[in-house]
C-alpha beads as a LAMMPS data file, in Angstrom:
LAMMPS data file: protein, C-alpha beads

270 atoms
269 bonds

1 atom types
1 bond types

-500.0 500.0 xlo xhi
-500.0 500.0 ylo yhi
-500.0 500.0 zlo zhi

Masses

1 110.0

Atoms # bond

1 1 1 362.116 416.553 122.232
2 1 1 364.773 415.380 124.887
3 1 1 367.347 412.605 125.289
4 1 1 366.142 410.969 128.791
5 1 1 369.176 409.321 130.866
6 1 1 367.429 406.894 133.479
7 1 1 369.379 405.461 136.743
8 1 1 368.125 404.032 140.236
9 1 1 370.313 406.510 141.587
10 1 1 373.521 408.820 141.177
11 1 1 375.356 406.407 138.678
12 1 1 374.149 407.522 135.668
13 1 1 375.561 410.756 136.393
14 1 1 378.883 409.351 135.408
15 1 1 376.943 408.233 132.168
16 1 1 374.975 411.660 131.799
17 1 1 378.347 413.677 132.170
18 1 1 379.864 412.240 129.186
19 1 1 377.194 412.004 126.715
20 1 1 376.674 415.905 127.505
21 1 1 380.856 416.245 126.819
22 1 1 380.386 414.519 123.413
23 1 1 376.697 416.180 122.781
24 1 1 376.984 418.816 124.662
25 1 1 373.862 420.514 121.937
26 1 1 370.845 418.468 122.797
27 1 1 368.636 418.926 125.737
28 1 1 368.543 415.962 128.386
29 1 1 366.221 415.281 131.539
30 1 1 367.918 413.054 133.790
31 1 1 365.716 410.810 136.655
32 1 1 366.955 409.159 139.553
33 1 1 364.224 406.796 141.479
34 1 1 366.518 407.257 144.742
35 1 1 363.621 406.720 146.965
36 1 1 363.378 403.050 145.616
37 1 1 367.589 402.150 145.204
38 1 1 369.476 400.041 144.807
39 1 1 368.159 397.989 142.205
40 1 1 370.901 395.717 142.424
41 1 1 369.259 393.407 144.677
42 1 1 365.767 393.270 143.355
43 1 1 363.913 390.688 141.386
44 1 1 363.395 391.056 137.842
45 1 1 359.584 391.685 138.164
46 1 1 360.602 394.975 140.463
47 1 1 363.134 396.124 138.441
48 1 1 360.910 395.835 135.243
49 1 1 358.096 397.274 136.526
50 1 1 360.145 400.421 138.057
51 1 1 362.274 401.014 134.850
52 1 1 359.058 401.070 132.938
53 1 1 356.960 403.523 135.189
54 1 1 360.266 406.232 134.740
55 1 1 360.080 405.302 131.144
56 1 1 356.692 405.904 130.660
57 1 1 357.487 409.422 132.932
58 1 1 360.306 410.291 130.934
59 1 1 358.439 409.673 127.714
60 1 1 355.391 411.727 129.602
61 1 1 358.097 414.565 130.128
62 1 1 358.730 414.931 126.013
63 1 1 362.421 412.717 125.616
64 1 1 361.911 411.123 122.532
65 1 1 365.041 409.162 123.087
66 1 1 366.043 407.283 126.507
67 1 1 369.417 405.446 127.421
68 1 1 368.636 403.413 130.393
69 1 1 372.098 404.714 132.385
70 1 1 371.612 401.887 134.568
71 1 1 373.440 398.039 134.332
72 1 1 370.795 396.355 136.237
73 1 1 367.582 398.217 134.268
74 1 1 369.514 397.158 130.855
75 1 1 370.065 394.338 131.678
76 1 1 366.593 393.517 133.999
77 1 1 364.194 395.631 131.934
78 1 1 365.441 396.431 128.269
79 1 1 364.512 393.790 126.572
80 1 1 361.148 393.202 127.787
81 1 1 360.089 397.536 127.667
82 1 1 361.858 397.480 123.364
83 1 1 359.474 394.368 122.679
84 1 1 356.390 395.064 124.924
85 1 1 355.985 398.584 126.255
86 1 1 356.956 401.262 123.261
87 1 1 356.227 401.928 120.129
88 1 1 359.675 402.199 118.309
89 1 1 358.183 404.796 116.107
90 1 1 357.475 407.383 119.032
91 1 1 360.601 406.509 121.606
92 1 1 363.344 404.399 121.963
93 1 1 364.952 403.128 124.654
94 1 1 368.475 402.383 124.629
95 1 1 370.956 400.851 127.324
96 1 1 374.911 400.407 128.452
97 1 1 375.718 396.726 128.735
98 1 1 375.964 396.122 124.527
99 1 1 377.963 399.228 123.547
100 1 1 380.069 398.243 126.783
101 1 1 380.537 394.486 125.357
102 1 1 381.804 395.661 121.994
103 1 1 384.711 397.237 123.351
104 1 1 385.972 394.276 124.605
105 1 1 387.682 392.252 121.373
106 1 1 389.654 395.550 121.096
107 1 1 391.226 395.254 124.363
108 1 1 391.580 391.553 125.575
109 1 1 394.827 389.264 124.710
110 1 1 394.031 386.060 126.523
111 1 1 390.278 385.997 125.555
112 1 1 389.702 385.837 129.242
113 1 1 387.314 388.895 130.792
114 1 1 385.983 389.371 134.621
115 1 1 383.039 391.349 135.230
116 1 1 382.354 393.460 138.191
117 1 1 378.790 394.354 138.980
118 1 1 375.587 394.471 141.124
119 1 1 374.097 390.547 142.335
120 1 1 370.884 391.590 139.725
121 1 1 372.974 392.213 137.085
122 1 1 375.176 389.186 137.412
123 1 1 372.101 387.059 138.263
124 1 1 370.716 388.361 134.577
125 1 1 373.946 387.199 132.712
126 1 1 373.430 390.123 130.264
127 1 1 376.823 390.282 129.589
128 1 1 377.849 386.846 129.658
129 1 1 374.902 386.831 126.495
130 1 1 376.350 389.504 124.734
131 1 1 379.865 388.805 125.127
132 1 1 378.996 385.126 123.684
133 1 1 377.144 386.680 120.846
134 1 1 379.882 388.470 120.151
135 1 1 382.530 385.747 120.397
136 1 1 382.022 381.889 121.341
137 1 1 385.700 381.966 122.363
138 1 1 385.730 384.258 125.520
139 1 1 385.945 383.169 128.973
140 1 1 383.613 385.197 131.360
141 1 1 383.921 385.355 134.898
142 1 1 381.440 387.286 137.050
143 1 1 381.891 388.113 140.820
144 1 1 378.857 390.318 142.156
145 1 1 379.565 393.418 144.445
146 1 1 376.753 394.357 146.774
147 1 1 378.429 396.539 148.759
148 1 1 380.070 398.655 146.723
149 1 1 377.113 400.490 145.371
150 1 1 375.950 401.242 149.009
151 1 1 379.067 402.835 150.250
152 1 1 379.304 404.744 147.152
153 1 1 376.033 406.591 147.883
154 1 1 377.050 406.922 151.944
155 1 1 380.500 408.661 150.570
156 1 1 382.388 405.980 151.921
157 1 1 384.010 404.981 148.845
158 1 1 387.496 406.614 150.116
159 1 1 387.153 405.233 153.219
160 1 1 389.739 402.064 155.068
161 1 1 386.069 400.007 154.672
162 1 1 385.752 400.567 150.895
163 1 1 389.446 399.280 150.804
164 1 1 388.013 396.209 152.267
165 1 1 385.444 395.367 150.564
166 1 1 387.249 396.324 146.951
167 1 1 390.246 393.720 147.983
168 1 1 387.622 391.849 148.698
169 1 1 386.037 391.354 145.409
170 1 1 389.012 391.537 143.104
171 1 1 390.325 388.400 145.148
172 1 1 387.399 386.643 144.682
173 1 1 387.463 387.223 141.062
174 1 1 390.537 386.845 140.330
175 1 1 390.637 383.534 142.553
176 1 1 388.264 381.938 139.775
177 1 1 390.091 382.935 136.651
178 1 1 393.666 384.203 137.046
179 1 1 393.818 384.795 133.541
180 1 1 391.744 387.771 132.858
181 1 1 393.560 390.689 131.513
182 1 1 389.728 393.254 130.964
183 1 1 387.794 393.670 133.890
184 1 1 384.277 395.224 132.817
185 1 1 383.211 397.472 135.676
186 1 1 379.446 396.643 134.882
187 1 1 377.629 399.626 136.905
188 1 1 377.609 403.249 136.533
189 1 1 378.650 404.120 140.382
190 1 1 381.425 401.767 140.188
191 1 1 384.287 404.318 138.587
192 1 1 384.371 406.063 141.950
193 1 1 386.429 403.024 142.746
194 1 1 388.166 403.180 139.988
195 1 1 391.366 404.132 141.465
196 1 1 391.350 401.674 144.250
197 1 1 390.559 398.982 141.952
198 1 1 393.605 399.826 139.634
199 1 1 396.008 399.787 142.372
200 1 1 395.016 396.437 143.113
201 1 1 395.375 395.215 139.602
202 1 1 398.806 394.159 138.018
203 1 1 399.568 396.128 135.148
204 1 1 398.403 394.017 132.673
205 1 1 394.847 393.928 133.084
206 1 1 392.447 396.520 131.650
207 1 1 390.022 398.322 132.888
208 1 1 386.697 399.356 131.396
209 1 1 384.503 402.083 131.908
210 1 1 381.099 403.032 130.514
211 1 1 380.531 406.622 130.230
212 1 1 382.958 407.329 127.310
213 1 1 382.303 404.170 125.701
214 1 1 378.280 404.786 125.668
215 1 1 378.278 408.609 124.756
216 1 1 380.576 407.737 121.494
217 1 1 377.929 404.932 120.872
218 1 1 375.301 407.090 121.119
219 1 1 376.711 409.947 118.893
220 1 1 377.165 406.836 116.475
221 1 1 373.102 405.915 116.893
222 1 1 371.859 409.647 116.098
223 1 1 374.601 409.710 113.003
224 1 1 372.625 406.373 111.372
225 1 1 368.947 407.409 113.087
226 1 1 369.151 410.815 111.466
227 1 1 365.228 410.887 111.766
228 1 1 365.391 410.518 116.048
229 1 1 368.514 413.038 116.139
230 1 1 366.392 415.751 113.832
231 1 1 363.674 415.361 116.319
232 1 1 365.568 416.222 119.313
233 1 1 366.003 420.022 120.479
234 1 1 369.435 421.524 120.859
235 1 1 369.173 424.298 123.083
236 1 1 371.490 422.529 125.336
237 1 1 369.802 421.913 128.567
238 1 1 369.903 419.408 131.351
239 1 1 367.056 418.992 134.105
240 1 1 367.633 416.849 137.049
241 1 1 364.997 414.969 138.874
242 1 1 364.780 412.812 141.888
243 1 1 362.093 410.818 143.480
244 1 1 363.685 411.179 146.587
245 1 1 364.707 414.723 148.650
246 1 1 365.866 417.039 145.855
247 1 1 368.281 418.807 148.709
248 1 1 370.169 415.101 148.964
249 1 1 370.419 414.052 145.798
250 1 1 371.898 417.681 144.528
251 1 1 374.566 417.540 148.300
252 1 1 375.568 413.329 146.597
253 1 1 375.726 414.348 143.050
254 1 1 378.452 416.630 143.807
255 1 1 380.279 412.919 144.057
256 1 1 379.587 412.277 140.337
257 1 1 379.678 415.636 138.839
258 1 1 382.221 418.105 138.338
259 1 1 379.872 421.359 138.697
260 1 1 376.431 421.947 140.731
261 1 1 372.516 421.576 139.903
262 1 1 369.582 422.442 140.989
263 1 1 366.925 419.517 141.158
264 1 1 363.300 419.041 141.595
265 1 1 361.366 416.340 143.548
266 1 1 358.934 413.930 141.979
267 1 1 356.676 411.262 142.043
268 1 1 356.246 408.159 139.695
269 1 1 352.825 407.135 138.973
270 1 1 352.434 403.517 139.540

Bonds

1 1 1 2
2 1 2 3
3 1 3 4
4 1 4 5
5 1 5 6
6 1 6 7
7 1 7 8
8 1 8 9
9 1 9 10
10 1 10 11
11 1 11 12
12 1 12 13
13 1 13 14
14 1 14 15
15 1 15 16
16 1 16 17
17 1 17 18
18 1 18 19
19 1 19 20
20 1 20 21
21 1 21 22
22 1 22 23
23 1 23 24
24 1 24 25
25 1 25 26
26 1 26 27
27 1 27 28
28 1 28 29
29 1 29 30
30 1 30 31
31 1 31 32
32 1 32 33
33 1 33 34
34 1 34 35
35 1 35 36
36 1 36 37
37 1 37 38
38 1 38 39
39 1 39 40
40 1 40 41
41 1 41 42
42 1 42 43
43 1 43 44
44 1 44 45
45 1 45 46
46 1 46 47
47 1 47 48
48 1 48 49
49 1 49 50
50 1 50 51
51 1 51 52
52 1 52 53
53 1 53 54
54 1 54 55
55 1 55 56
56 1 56 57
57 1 57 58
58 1 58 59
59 1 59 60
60 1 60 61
61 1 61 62
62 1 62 63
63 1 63 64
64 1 64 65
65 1 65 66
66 1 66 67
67 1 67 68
68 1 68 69
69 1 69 70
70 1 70 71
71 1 71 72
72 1 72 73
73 1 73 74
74 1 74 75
75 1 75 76
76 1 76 77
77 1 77 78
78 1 78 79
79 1 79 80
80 1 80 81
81 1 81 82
82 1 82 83
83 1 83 84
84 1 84 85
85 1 85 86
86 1 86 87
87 1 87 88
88 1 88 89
89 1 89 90
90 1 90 91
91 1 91 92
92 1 92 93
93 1 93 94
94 1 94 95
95 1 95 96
96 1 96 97
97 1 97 98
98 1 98 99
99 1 99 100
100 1 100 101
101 1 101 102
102 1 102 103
103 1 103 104
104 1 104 105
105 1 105 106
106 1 106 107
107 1 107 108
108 1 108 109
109 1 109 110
110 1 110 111
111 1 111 112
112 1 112 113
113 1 113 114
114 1 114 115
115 1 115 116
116 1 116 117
117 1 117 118
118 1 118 119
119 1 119 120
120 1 120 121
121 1 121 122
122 1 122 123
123 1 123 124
124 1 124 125
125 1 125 126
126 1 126 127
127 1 127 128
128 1 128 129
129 1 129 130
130 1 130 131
131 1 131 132
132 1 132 133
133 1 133 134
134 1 134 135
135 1 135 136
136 1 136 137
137 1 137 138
138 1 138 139
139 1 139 140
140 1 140 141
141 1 141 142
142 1 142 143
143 1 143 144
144 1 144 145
145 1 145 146
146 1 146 147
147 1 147 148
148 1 148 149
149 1 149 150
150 1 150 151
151 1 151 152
152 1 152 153
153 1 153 154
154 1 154 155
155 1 155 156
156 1 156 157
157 1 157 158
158 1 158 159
159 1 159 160
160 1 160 161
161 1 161 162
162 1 162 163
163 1 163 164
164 1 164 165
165 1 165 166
166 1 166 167
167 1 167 168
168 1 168 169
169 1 169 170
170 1 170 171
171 1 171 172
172 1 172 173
173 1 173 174
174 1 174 175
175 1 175 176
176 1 176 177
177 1 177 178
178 1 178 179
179 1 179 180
180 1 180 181
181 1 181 182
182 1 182 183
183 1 183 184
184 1 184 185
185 1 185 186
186 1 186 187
187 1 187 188
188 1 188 189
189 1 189 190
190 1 190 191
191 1 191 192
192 1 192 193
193 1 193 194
194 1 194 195
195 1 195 196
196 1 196 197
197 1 197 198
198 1 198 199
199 1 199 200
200 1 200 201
201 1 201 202
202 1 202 203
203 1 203 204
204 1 204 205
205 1 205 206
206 1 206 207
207 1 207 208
208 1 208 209
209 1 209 210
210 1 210 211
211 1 211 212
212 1 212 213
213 1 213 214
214 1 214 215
215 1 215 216
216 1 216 217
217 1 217 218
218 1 218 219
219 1 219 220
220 1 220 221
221 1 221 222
222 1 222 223
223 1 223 224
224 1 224 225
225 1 225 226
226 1 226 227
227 1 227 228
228 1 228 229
229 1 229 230
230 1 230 231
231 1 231 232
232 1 232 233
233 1 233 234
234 1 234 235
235 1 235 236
236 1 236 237
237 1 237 238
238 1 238 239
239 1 239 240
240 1 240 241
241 1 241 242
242 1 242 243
243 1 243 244
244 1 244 245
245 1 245 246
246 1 246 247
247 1 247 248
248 1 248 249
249 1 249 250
250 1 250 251
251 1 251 252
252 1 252 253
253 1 253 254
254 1 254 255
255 1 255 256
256 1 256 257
257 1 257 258
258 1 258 259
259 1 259 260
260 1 260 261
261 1 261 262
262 1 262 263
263 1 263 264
264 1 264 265
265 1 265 266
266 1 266 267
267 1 267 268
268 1 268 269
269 1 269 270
């Protein structure tokens, strides 16, 4: 059985490449629905109904396990596929925006945290709930980015119109709540910006990022699920699949990943 890692597009690469660093043994099948992103600007009956057709493909495909590698699928989707759609005793489906939340008490001094992310997931206020849950006494600021995620996937994230549009959003931000000292970058494609956005940021605030915060989460889960983790195969392979042209999305992963794969082409059954 495999560990699934589910995004709309190349994100969850960034998530995928660190869970294989800290579990480098198990065998993983990673799906991008390319042909159908960005999420981030769907409603929340699209984005539920897509996340579960790649779950129910993914589950099809033998992963016993699947972290939805996506912000705007955990925070659209989750919920509603873990109570509805599966039967906990045959798969479970994890995602990013809790194990992200719980790093924050660690790292904020003036209780005050910004979150950067896609216009679904700060439409969803997943991590406004979760932060609240974990802490009534946190101020949470969201500012939605909708075009970062789209010059990301051109390659335009190094470009004089990324610089724009990354000012852009910081100001805006930081323009509501001056205080915040963490800044949650709440999608998996945003770390591409990551140096831009520090150089923008006095020194003071904190950044966080997902994919080493969710693979050490996830090494925690199969140490306390013992049952899932002896159920999962360990020859330590990774298959990467696309819904949209297999040529593309191995030429744009090179963005997120620091060696090259071969891909195959899909299609998700409605």
């Amino acid at each position: 059985m495999k560990i699934g890692v589910f995004d709309s597009g190349y994100g969850g690469l960034t998530i995928l490449e660190k869970i294989r660093e800290r579990l480098l043994e198990y065998d993983y099948l990673y799906l991008g629905d390319n042909a159908r992103a960005p999420y981030g600007t769907r409603s929340f009956e699209v984005i539920y109904e897509y996340t579960l057709q790649a779950v129910r493909w993914l589950e099809s495909q033998g992963c016993r396990l699947i972290i939805l590698a996506c912000n705007t699928a955990s925070a659209k989707a989750l919920r509603t596929i873990q109570q509805r759609n599966i039967n906990p005793d045959r798969l479970r489906v994890l995602g990013v925006i809790r194990p992200t939340v719980e790093a924050v008490p660690l790292l904020t001094k003036t209780g005050h945290v910004g979150i950067l992310a896609t216009p679904a997931t700060v439409s969803s206020e997943s991590y406004v709930l979760e932060l609240n849950k974990l802490s009534h006494c946190l101020t949470v600021t969201q500012q939605a980015c909708p075009m970062w995620v789209p010059l990301i996937e051109a390659g335009e994230h190094l470009s004089a119109g990324a610089d724009y549009f990354v000012d852009k959003y910081l100001h805006e931000l930081l323009a509501k709540d001056p205080q915040i000292d963490t800044l949650i970058l709440g999608c998996t494609h945003y770390p591409l910006l990551l140096e831009k956005i520090e150089q923008r940021l006095a020194n003071d605030i904190s950044t966080i990022c997902q994919g080493a915060i969710v693979a050490d989460s996830l090494a925690d889960y199969l140490r306390r699920h013992t049952d899932i983790a002896d159920d999962l195969s360990t020859s330590g392979t990774c298959r990467f699949v696309t819904t949209e042209s297999a040529t593309k999305f191995r030429d744009s992963a090179s963005l997120f990943l620091s060696s090259p794969i071969s891909v195959e082409h899909i299609e998700l059954p409605d």
